[in-house]
C-alpha positions as CSV (number, residue, x, y, z in Angstrom):
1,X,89.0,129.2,47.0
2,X,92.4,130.7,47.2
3,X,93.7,128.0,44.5
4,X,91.2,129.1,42.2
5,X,91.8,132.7,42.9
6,X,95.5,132.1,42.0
7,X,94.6,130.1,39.0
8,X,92.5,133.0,37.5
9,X,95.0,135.4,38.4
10,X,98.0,133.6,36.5
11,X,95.8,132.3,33.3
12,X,95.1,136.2,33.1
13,X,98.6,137.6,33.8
14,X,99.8,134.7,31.1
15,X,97.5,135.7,28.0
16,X,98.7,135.1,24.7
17,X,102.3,135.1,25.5
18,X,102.3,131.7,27.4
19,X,100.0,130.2,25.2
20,X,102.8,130.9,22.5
21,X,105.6,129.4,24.3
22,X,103.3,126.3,25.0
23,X,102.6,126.1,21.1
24,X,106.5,126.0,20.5
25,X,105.4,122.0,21.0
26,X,102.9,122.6,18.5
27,X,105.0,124.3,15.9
28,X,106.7,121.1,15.8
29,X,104.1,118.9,15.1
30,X,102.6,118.2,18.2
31,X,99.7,119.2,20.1
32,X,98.7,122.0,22.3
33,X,99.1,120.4,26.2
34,X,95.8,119.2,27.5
35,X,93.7,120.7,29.4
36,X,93.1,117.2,31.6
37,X,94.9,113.8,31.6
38,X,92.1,112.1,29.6
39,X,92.9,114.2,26.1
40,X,96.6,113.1,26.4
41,X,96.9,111.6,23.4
42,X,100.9,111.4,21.9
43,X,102.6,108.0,22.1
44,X,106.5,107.0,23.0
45,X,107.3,106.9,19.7
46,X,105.3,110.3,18.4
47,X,107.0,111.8,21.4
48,X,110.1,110.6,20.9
49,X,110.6,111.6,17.5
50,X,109.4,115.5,18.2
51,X,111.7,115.3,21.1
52,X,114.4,114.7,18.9
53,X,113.4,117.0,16.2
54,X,113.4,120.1,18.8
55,X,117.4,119.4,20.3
56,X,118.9,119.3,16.7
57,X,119.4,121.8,14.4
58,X,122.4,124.8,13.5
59,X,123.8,123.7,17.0
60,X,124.5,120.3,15.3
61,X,126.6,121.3,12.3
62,X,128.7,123.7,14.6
63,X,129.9,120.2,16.6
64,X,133.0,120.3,14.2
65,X,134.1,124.1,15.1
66,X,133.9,122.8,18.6
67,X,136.2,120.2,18.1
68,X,138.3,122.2,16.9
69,X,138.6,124.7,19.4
70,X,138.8,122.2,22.3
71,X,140.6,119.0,20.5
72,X,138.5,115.9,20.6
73,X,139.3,114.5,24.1
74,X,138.3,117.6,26.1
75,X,135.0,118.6,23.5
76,X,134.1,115.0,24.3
77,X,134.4,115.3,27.9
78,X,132.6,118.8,28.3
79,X,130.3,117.8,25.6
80,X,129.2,114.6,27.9
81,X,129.4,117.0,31.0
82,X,126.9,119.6,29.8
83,X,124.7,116.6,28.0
84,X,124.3,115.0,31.9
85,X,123.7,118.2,33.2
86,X,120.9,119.0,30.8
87,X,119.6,115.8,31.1
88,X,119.1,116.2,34.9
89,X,117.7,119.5,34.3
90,X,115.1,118.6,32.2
91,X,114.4,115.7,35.1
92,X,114.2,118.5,37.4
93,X,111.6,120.0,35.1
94,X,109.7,117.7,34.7
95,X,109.2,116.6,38.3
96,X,108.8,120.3,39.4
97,X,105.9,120.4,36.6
98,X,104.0,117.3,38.4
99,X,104.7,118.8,42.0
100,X,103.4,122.3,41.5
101,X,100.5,121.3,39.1
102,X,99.8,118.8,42.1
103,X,100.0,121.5,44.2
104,X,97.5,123.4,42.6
105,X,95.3,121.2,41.7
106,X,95.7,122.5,38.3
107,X,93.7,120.7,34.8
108,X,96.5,122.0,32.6
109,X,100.0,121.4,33.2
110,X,102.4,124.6,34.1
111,X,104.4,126.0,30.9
112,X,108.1,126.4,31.7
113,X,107.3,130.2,33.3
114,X,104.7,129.2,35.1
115,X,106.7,125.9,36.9
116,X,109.6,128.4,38.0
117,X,107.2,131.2,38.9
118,X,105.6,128.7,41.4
119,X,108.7,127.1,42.6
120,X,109.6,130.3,44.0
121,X,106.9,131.3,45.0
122,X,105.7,127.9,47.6
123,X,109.0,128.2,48.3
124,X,109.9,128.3,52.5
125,X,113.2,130.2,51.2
126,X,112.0,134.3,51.5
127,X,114.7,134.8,49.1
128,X,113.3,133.1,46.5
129,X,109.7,134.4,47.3
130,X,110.6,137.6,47.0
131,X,111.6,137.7,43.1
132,X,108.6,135.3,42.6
133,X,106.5,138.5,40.7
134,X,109.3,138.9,38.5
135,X,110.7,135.6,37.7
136,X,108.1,134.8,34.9
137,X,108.5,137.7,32.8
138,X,112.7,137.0,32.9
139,X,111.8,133.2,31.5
140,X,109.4,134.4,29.3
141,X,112.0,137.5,27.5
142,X,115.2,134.8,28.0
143,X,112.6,132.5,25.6
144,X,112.1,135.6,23.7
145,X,115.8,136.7,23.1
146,X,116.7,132.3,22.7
147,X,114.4,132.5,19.3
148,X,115.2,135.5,18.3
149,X,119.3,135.0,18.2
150,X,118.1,131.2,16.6
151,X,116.2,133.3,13.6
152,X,119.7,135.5,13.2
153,X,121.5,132.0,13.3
154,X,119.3,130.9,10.3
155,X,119.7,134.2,8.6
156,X,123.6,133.8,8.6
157,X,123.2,129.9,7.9
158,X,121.4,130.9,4.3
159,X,123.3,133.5,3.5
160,X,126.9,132.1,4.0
161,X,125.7,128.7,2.0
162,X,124.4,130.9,-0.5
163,X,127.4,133.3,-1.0
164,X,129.5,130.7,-0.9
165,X,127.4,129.0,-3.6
166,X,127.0,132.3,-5.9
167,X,131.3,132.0,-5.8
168,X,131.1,128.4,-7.6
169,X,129.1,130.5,-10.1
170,X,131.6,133.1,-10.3
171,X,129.4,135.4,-8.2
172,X,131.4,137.3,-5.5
173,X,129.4,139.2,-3.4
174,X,129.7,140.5,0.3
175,X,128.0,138.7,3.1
176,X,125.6,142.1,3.7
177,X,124.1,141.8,-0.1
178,X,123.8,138.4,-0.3
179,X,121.4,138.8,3.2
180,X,119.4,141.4,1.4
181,X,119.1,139.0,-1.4
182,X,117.1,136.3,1.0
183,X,115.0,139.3,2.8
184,X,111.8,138.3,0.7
185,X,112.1,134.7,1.2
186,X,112.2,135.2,5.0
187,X,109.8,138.3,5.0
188,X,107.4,135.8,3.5
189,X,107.9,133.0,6.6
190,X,108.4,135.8,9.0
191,X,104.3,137.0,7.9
192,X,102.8,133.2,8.7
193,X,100.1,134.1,11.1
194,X,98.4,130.9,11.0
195,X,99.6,127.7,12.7
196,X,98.1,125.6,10.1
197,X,99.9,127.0,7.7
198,X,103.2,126.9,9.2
199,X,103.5,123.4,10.9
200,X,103.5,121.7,7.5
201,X,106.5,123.3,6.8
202,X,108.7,121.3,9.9
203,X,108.2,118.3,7.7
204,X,110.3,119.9,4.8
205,X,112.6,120.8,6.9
206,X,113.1,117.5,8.6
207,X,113.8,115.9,5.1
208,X,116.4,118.5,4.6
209,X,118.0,118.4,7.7
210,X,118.1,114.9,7.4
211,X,119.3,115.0,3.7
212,X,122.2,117.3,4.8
213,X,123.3,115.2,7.8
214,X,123.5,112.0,5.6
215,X,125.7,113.9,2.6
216,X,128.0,115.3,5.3
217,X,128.5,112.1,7.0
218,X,129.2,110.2,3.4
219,X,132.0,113.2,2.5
220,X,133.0,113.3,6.1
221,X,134.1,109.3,6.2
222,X,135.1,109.3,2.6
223,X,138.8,109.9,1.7
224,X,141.5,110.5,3.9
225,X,141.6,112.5,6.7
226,X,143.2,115.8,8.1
227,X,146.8,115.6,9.2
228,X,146.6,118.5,11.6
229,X,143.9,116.5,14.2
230,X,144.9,117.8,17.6
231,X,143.8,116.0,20.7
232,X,143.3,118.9,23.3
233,X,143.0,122.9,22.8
234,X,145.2,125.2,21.5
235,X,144.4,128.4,22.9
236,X,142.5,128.6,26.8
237,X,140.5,132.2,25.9
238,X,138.8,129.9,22.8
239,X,137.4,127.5,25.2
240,X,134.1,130.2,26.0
241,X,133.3,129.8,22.1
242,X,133.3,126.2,22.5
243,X,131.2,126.0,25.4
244,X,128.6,128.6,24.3
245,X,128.2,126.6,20.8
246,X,128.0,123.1,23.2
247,X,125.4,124.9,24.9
248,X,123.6,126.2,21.6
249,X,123.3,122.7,20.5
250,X,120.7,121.7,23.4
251,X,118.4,124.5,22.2
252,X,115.4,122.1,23.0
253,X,114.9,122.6,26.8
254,X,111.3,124.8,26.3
255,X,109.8,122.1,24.5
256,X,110.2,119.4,27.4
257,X,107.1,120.5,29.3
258,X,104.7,120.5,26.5
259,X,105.8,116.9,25.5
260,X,106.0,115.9,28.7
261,X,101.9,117.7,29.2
262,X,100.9,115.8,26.2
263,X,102.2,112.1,26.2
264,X,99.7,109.5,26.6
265,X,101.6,108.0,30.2
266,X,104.4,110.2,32.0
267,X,106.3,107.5,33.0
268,X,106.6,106.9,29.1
269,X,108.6,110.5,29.4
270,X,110.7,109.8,32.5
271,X,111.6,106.6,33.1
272,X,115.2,104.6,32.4
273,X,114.7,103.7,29.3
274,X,112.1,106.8,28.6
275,X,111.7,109.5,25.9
276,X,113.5,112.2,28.0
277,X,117.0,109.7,28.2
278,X,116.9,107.7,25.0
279,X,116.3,110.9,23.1
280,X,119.2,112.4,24.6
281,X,121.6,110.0,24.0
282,X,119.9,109.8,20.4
283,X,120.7,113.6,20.0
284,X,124.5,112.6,21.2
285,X,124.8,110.3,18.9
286,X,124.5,112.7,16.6
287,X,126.3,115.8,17.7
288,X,129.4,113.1,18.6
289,X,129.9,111.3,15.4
290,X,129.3,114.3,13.2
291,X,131.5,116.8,15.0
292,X,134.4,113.8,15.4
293,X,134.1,112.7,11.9
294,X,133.9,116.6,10.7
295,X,136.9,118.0,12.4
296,X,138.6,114.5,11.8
297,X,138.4,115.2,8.0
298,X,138.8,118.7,7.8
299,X,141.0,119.6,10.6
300,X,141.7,123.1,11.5
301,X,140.0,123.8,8.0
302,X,136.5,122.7,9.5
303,X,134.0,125.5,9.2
304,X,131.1,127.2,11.8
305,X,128.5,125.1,9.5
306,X,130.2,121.4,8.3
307,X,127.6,122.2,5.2
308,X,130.3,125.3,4.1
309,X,133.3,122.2,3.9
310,X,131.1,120.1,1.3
311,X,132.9,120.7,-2.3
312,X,130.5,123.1,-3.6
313,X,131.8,122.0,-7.6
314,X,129.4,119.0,-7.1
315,X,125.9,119.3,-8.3
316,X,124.9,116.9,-5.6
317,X,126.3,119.3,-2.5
318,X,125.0,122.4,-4.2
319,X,121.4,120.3,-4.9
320,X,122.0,119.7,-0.8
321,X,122.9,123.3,0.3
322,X,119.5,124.3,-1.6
323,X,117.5,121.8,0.1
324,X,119.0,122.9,3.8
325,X,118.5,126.8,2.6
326,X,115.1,126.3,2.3
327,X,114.6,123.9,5.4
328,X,116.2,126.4,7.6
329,X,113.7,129.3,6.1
330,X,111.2,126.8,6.9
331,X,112.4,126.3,10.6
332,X,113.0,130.5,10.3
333,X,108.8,130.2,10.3
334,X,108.7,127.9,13.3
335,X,111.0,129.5,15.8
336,X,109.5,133.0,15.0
337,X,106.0,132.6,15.6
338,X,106.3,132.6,19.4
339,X,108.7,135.3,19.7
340,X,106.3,137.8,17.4
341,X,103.4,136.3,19.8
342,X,105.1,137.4,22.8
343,X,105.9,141.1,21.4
344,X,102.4,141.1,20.2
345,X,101.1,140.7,23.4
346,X,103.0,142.4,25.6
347,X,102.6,145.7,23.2
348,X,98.8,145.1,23.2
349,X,98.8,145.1,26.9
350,X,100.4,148.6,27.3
351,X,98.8,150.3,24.1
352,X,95.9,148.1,22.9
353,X,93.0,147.4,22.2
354,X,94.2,147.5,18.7
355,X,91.7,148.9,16.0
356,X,93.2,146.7,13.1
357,X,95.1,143.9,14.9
358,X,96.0,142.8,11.6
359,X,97.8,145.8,10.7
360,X,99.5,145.7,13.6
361,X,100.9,142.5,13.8
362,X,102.3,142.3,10.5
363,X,104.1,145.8,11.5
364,X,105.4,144.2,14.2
365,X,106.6,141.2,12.7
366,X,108.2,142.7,9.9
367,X,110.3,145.2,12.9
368,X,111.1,142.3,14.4
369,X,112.2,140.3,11.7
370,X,114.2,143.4,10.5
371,X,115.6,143.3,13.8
372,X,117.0,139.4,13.1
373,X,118.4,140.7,10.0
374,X,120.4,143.6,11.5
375,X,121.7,141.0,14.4
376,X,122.7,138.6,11.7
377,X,124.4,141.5,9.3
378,X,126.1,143.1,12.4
379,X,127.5,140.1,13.5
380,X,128.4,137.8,10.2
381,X,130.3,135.3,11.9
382,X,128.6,131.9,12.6
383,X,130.4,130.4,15.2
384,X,130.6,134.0,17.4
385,X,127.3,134.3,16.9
386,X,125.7,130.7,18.1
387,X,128.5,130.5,20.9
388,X,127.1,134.2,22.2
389,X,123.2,132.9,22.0
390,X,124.8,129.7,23.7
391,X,126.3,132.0,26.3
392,X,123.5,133.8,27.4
393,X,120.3,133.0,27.0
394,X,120.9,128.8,26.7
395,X,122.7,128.7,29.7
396,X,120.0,129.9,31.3
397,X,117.3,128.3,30.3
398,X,118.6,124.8,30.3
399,X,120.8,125.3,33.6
400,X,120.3,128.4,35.9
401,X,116.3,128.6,36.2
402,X,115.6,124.9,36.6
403,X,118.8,124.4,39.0
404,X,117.4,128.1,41.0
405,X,113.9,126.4,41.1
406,X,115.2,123.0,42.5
407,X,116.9,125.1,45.4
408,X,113.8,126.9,45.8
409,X,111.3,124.0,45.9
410,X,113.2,121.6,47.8
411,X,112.5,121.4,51.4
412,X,114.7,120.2,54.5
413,X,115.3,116.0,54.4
414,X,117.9,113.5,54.3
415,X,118.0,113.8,50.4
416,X,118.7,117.6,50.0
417,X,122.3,117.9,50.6
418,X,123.0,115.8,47.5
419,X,120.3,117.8,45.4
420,X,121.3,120.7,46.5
421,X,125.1,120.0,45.6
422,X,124.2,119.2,42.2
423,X,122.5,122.2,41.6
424,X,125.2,124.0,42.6
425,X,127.3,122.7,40.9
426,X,125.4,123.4,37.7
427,X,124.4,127.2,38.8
428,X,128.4,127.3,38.8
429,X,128.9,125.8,35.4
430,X,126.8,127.9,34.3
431,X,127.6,131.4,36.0
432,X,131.4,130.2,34.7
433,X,130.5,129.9,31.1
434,X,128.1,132.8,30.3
435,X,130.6,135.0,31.9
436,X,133.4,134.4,30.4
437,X,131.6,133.1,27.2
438,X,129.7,136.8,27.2
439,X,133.4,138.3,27.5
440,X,135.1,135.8,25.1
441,X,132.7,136.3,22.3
442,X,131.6,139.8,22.5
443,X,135.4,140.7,22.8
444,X,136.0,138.3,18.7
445,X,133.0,139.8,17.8
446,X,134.2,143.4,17.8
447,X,137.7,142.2,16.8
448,X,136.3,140.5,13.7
449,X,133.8,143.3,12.9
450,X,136.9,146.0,13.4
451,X,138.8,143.9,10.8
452,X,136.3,143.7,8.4
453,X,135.7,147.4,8.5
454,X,139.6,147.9,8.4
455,X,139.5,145.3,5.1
456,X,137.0,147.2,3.7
């Protein structure tokens, strides 16, 4: 009886805001969780390739500004380091997920704020008990403030490939009007209510993504290579940057529990040779080769996006930077329907009913779009801006919370010593880099912005 009472207590606390987070699975082409293990429906290889989908993306054309911040032999070895550690987390997830929907005796399996809420709170730890109330609604607004800053990401990816592709035309025009110039296209994404009409779009903007990866690979290996390649970092404050755009790059953490609620056999998901590890090291063998091969050709001349290094004189780059403008717009669609959900919600809960819901959810979406677009014209620097995203809210969504809900859920054996060293060590890693990442970034941030006003 008490089980049930908690059940109905949490699906009503939840409303439409969870659902939205779960439906980030959705938004990329794969189904809501089910509501009982016979529905599960997704194979390995569905799975997989959704998996992969959601960890690549702006993160992985930053690789080569990484490089060249931290040289290639300590990128690689922190690049590997945070790849392990987000590979354990997302183990951690997912066997927290199992436990406390066990535990409950739950149909559905937990969304990610639901798993941590109940982590701490069947914890024997009164620490972690005591910030159990709370603990949802920080997952739910560090989810919130993770798609937002991604939407600002895109906004700055079209606009810098665009302005730079006005200049082949003999087009120069500041950063500021070229964003107002792509307001309507992204207006128009941003006002997608309907899932049905927005998951078609993920398709388009796989075969861009997919056509831009290819092109910058071919220019990348083609020709010969930078001269000024260096091997380790030049400067120690620039190592934050680096480690908040690492961090950006494994933006996919909140759509490991949905996959991992829908696929047909969990061991599928979590085993050796599973969909959790072989689509991370898939994603690695991405972000590795492209970042190498980028920085190795373009050397300290390697850009926050490889896309802005292409030779925009070649009708074949510039038919490419279309094709990835438009993808990204399309992905704008898919990362901002959860975030408007969750506003939506939590504004109906303090001032609704609503007499024209309608009405009011465009309003809000267009304020919060307009909100993406002030971020993104604030702050009109790529690399500063992923690294920062990186910094905060990445760090602790793919490290903090599932290392904090380990501690919490973990009882007394033989076993926790080791498991409890581990997540220390990442609760470190992480405290380390979103501090000084928050202070690196913020601190070029306003020393970029007070230049350009000084320029200007």
């Amino acid at each position: 009886m008490e089980t049930d009472k908690l059940n109905d207590r949490e699906n009503k606390t939840n409303g439409d805001a969870q659902l939205a987070v779960i439906e980030m699975g959705e938004l990329n082409h794969c189904s809501r969780p089910s509501t009982s293990g016979e529905n599960k429906s997704s194979g390995y290889l569905v799975t997989l390739m959704h998996f992969i989908k959601g960890n690549i993306g702006c993160g992985m054309l930053a690789m080569g500004e990484a490089f060249k911040i931290g040289g290639l032999y300590l990128t690689l070895f922190i690049l590997l380091y945070v790849w392990l550690i987000s590979v354990y987390n997302m183990h951690v997830l997912t066997t927290l997920s199992r436990k406390v929907q066990n535990r409950l005796q739950a149909k559905r399996a937990p969304s990610f704020g639901d798993t941590v809420e109940n982590a701490f709170k069947m914890s024997d730890k009164w620490i972690f008990r005591s910030i159990s109330n709370n603990i949802r609604k920080i997952v739910f607004y560090n989810i919130l403030i993770t798609q937002l800053g991604l939407c600002s990401v895109y906004i700055l990816f079209i606009g810098t490939s665009l302005q730079k592709l006005l200049l082949q035309y003999s087009y120069e025009i500041n950063i500021q009007t070229v964003l107002l110039f792509t307001m309507p296209l992204i207006m128009v994404c941003a006002s997608l209510r309907k899932l049905r009409f927005i998951a078609p779009l993920s398709t388009l903007a796989n075969f861009a993504l997919i056509t831009g990866v290819i092109t910058i690979m071919y220019y990348s290996c083609s020709g010969p290579s930078s001269k000024d390649v260096r091997y380790s970092y030049s400067k120690w404050s620039e190592l934050p940057t680096m480690f908040g755009i690492i961090m950006f790059s494994f933006e996919g953490i909140g759509l490991v529990l949905p996959l991992f609620a829908e696929i047909d056999d969990d061991k599928k998901f979590t085993s050796t040779f599973g969909v959790l590890n072989f689509g991370m090291v898939a994603v690695m063998m991405l972000n590795v080769p492209l970042g190498m091969t980028g920085y190795a050709k373009w050397g300290d001349e390697v850009k926050s996006s490889l896309t802005l290094n292409l030779p925009y004189d070649h009708e074949l780059t510039q038919f490419v930077i279309l094709m990835m403008i438009l993808g990204i717009a399309c992905s704008y669609a898919l990362q901002f329907y959860p975030a408007a959900v969750i506003v939506y919600s939590d504004l109906e809960k303090i001032y609704g009913p609503f007499n024209h819901p309608a009405v009011w959810d465009y309003s809000i979406r267009i304020c919060i779009c307009l909100v993406t677009y002030l971020a993104a014209s604030t702050v009109p620097h790529l690399d500063l801006f992923m690294s920062l995203v990186g910094s905060v809210t990445c760090v602790a969504l793919t490290m903090i919370f599932p290392a904090l809900s380990n501690l919490a859920f973990r009882t007394k054996d033989k076993c926790s010593f080791f498991g409890s060293f581990f997540d220390m060590v990442t609760i470190l890693t992480a405290v380390i880099g979103s501090v000084t990442g928050i202070y690196a970034n913020t601190t070029a941030i306003y020393e970029a912005f007070s230049e350009s006003r000084s320029n200007g």
